[in-house]
C-alpha positions in Angstrom: 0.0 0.0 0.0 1.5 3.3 -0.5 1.7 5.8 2.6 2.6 9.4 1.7 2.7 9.3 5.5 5.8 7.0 6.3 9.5 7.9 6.4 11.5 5.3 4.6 15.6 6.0 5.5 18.6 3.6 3.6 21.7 3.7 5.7 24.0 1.9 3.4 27.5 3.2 2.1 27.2 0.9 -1.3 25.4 3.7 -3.8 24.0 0.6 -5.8 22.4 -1.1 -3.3 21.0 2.1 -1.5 19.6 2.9 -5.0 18.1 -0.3 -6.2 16.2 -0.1 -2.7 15.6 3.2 -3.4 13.8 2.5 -6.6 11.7 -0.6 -5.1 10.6 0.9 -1.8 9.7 4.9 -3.2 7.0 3.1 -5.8 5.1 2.1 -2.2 6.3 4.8 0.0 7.3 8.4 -1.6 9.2 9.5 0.9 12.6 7.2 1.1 15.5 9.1 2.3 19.3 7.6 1.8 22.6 8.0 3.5 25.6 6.8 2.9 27.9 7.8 6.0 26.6 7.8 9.8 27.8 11.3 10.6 25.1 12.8 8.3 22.0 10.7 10.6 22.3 13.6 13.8 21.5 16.4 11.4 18.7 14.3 9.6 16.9 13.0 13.0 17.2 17.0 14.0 14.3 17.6 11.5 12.5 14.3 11.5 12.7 10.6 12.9 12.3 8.2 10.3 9.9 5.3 10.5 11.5 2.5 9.0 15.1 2.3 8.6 17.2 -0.2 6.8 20.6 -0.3 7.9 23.7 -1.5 6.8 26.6 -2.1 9.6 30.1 -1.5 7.9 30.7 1.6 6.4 34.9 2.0 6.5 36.5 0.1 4.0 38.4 -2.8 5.3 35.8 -3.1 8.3 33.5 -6.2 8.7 32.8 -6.1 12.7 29.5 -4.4 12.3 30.4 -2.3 14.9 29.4 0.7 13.4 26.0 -0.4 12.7 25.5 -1.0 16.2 26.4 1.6 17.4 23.9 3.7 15.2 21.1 0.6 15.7 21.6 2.4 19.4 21.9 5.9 18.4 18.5 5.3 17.1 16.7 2.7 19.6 17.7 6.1 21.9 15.2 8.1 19.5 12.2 9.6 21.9 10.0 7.5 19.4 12.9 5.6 17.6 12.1 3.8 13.8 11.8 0.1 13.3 15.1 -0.7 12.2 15.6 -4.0 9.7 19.6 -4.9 9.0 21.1 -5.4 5.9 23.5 -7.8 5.9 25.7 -10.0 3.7 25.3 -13.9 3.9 28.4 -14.0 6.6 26.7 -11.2 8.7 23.8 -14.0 10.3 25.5 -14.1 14.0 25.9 -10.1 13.3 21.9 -9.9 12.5 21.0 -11.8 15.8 23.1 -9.6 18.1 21.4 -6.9 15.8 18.0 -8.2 16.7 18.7 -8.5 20.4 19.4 -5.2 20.9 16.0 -4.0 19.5 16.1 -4.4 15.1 12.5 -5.5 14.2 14.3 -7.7 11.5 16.9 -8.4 9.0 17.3 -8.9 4.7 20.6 -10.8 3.5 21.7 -9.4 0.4 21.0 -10.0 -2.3 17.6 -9.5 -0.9 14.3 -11.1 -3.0 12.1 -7.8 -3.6 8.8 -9.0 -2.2 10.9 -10.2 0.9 12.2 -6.6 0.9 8.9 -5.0 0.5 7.1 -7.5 3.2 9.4 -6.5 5.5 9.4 -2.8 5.4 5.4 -3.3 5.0 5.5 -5.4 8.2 7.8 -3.2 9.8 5.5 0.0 9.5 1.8 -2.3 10.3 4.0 -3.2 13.9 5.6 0.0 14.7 4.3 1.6 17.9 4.9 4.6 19.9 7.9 3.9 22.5 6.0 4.0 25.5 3.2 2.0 23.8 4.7 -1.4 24.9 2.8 -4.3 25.4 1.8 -3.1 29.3 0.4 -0.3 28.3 -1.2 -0.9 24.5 -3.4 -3.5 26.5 -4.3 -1.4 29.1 -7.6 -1.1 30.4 -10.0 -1.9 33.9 -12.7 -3.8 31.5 -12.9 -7.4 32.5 -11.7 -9.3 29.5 -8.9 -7.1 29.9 -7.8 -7.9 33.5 -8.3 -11.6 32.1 -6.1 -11.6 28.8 -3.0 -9.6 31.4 -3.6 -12.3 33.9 -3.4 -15.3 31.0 -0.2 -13.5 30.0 0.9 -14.0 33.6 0.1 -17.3 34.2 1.2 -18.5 30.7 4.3 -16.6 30.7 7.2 -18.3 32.7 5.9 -21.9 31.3 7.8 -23.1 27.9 4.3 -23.9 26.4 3.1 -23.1 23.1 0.2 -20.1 23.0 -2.1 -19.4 20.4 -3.2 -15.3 20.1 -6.6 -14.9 18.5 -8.0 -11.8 17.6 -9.0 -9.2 14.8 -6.6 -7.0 12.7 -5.4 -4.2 15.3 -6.2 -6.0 18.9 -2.2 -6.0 19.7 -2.1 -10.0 19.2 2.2 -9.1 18.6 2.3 -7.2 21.8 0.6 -10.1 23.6 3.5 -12.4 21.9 5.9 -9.7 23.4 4.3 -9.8 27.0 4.8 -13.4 26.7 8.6 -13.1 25.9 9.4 -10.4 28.2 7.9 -12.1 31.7 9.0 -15.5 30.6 12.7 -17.1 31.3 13.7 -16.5 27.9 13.4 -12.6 28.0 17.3 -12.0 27.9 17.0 -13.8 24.5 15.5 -12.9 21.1 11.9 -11.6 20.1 11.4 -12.5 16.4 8.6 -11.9 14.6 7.7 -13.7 11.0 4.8 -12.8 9.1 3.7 -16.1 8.1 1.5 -14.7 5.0 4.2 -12.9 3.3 6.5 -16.0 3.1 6.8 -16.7 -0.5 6.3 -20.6 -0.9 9.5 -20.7 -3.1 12.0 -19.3 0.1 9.3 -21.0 2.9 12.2 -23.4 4.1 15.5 -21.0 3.4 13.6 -18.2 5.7 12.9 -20.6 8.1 15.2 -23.0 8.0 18.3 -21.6 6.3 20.4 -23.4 3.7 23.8 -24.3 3.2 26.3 -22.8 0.1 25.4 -23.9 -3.1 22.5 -25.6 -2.0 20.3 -23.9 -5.4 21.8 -21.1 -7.6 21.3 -18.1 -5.6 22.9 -20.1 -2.3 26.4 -18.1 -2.2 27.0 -18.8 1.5 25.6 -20.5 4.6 22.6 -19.2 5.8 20.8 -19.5 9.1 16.8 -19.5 9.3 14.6 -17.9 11.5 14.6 -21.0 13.7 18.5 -20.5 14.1 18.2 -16.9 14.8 15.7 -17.0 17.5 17.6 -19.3 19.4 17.4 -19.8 23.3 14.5 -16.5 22.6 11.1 -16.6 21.3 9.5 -16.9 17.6 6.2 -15.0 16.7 5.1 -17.0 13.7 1.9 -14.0 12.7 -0.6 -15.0 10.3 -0.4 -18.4 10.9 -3.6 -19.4 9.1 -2.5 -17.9 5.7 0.3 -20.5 5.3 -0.8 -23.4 2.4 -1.1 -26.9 4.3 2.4 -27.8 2.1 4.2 -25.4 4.5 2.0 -26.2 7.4 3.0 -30.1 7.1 6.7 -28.6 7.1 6.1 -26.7 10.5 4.7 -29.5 11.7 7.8 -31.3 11.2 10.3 -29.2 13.6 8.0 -28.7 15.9 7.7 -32.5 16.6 11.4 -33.0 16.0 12.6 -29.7 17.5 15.2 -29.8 14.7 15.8 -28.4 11.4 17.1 -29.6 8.6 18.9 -26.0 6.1 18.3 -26.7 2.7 21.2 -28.6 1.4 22.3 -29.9 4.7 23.3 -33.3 5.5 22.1 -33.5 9.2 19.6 -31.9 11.4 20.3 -29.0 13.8 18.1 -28.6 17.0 16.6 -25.8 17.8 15.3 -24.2 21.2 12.5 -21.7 21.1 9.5 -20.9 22.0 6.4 -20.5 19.6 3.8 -18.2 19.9 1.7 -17.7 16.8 -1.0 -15.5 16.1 -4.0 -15.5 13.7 -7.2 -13.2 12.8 -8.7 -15.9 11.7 -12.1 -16.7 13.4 -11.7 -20.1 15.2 -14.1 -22.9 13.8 -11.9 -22.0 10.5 -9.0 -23.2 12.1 -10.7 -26.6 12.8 -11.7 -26.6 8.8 -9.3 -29.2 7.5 -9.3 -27.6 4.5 -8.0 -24.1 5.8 -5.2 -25.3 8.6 -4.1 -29.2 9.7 -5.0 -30.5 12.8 -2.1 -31.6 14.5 -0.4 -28.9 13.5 -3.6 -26.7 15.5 -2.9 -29.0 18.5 1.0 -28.4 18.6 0.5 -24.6 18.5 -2.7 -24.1 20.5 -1.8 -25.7 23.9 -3.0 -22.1 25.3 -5.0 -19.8 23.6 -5.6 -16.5 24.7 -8.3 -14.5 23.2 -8.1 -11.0 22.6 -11.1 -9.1 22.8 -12.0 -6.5 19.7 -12.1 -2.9 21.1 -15.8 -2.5 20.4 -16.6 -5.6 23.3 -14.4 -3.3 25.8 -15.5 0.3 24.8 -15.4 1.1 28.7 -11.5 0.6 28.1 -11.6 3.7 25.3 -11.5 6.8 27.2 -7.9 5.3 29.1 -6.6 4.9 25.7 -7.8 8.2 24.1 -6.2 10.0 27.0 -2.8 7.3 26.7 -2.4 8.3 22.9 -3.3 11.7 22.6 -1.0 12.9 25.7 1.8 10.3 23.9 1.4 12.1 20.6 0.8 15.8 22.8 4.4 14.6 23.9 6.1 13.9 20.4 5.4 16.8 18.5 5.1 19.3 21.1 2.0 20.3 21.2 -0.1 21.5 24.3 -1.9 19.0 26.4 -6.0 19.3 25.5 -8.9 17.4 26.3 -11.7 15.3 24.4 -14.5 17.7 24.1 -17.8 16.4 26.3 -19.8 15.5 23.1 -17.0 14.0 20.8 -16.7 11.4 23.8 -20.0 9.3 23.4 -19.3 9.3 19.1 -15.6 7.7 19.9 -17.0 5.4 22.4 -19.7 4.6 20.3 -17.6 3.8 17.0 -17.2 0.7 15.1 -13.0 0.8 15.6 -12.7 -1.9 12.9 -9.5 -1.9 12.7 -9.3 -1.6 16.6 -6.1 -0.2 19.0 -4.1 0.4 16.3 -6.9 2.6 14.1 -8.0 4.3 17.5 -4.0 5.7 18.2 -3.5 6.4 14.4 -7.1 8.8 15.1 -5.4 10.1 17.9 -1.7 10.9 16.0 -4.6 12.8 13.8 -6.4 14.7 16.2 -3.2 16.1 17.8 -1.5 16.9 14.6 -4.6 18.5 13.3 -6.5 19.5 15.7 -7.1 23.5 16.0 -9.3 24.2 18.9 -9.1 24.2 22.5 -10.3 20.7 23.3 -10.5 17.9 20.8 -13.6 17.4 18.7 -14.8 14.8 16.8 -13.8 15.6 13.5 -10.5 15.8 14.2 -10.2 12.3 14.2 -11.2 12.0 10.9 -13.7 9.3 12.0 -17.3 9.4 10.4 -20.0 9.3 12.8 -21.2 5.5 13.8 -19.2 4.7 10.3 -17.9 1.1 10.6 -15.6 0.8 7.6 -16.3 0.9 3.6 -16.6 -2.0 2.2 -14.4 -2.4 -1.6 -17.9 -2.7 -3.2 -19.5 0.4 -1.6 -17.1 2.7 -3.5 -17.0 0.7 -7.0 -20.9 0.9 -6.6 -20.4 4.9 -5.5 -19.1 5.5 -9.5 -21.0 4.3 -11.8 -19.2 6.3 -14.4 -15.6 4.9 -13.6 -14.0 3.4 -15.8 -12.6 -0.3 -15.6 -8.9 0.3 -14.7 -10.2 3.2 -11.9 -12.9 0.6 -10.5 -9.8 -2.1 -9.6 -8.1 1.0 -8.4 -10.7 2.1 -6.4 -11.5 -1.5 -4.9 -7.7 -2.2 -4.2 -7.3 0.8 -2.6 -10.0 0.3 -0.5 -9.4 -3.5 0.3 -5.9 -2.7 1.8 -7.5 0.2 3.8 -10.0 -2.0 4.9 -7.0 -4.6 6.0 -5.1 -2.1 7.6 -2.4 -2.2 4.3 -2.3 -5.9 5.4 -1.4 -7.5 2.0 -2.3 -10.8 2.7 -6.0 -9.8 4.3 -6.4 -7.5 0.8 -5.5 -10.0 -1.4 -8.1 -12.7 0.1 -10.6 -10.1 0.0 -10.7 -9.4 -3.4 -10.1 -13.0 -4.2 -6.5 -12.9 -5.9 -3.4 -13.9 -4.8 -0.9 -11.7 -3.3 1.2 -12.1 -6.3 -1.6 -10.8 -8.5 -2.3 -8.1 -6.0 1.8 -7.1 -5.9 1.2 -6.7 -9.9 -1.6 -4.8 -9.6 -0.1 -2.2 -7.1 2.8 -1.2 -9.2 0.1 -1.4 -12.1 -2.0 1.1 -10.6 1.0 3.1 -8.6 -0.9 2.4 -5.3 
């Protein structure tokens, strides 16, 4: 989905590369910024913070310690509200990419990187990205009862080693859960890794996740650990489970019985130690559909499940998180603290939020930045009154007069808004694959 909104930076010393990600990323995001030497970052976070940035970790000739990408992977975890930051690194860089990850990268690309991997990365970097104070503690705040009752199943679930399912709709904060999980549990000195299970291509399914040894298929140059590998002794967050194909769930299936992996190419198995927690916004009795996910596999995963509520079963939990956001955002860009005005109250508390937590603080990150009176009113939250989301047919409907190539437009466009630019949620909606869909973003320039 395109977002005039986000700030895309490339911190890479190679010209080439920075350009060729350049070119693939500004065709989804206009505003992709690139440096190619760490001194010039102070004077560029002095006007804005960026909110993705893909960083590279040697930048003086001769030097292959990644040292220098560390230390500007901390310069920028120190941000006030500091940018997901996904590594760049060669094939011999994996141990480097772990460290990286443990000390706060949302993820990492080996080079040369496969463009939809690229894209579903930085995509997936920008749906998770939350404000700094918005950790799991706090972005699942609230005094409603199934609230107290998901915090106290993270509690009780938490210091086990078993396996938790997270249910919920698009925007609940089913990853924050997963990150609860890690942080109270005995693995919290260890890795958080999240994989967007849906935007796996089927052809790289086993190298992502299990790695693969040199010359194992053509593009193979080096050794390469999988996700497995570098989430050892920490946690893995495998997210939209239920879009992988029941091929890949039968491989999954596999190491999680064995606890071992086998890298494409390899002649032995390596174990693995990790815990799962997966996540899907798939409503349940699908998961028992043989035809959509495999049972076993459902019964490895699911030893807990923990339910998260949607926001509109919990609207008594609203007015904390209103007040939460707005004085975060108040805080970020300066602005003076102001409250909800008396009748915009009763309209928030009484909307739809389809896409949940998530759309309620990016309504918030609205009303502060464009709000212009002395308390907040309901328009500036760009909400419509008791609205609870478009569907793609309500707009092709809206224009009878469009023609073909603007109707797909239109629907696309409105299908990822509808998914919160969740690729893999747009593409089932509208019935094509996510490879069709890819082709018909650049098509349209969406």
């Amino acid at each position: 989905m395109s977002d005039s909104t986000a700030r895309i930076l490339i911190l890479d010393d190679d010209a080439d590369v920075a350009y060729a990600a350049r070119m693939l990323l500004r065709r989804r995001h206009g505003d992709v910024a690139v440096l190619h030497d760490p001194a010039q970052l102070p004077a560029l976070l002095a006007r804005a913070v960026p909110d993705v940035v893909l960083l590279d970790f040697n930048f003086t000739p001769g030097r292959a310690d990644g040292a220098e990408g560390l230390a500007v992977l901390d310069v920028l975890r120190r941000q006030a509200n500091p940018p997901a930051v996904i590594a760049l690194t060669a094939y011999a860089d994996v141990p480097l990419a772990v460290e990286a990850l443990k000390r706060g990268a949302a993820d990492f690309i080996t080079k040369p990187w496969d463009n939809a991997r690229l894209v579903a990365a930085v995509d997936g970097a920008l749906a998770r990205r939350r404000p700094p104070s918005a950790d799991a503690a706090s972005a699942l705040m609230g005094a409603s009862a199934a609230m107290q009752a998901v915090r106290a199943m993270i509690a009780g679930v938490a210091p086990t080693e078993a396996n938790v399912m997270v249910l919920g709709e698009n925007g609940v904060g089913k990853e924050l859960v997963a990150r609860a999980i890690h942080a109270a549990s005995r693995r919290a000195a260890g890795t958080f890794l999240a994989v967007d299970m849906g935007a796996l291509p089927e052809s790289t399914f086993e190298s992502e996740l299990f790695g693969h040894r040199k010359g194992s298929f053509t593009d193979a140059k080096a050794d390469r650990a999988g996700r497995f590998q570098a989430a050892r002794g920490g946690s893995l967050f495998l997210d939209e489970i239920g879009n992988m194909p029941l091929a890949a769930q039968a491989k999954l299936l596999t190491v999680l019985e064995r606890r071992e992996v086998t890298p494409i190419g390899a002649d032995r198995p390596e174990s693995v130690d990790v815990r799962i927690v997966s996540a899907t916004n798939l409503d349940e009795t699908r998961l028992f559909d043989p035809a959509v996910f495999r049972a076993d596999l459902l019964f490895r995963l699911n030893t807990i499940v923990i339910r998260v509520p949607p926001l509109r079963e919990r609207r008594e939990d609203i007015p904390q998180l209103l007040r939460h956001y707005l004085a975060l955002y108040e805080a970020q860009y300066a602005r003076p603290p102001r409250q909800v005005a008396a009748d915009a109250l009763g309209p928030l508390m009484a909307h739809a939020w389809q896409g949940n937590v998530r759309a309620l603080r990016h309504a918030c990150e609205r009303a502060v930045i464009l709000g212009a009176q002395a308390e907040y009113r309901f328009d500036d939250f760009g909400l419509f009154a008791g609205a609870a989301g478009v569907a793609p047919t309500a707009v092709v409907a809206a224009r009878e007069d469009a023609t073909l190539s603007s109707l797909e437009r239109d629907a696309i466009a409105a299908a990822l808004a509808q998914a919160e630019g969740n690729i893999s949620h747009a593409a089932r909606m509208l019935g094509v694959s996510r490879a069709a869909l890819y082709r018909k973003l650049e098509k349209h320039g969406i």
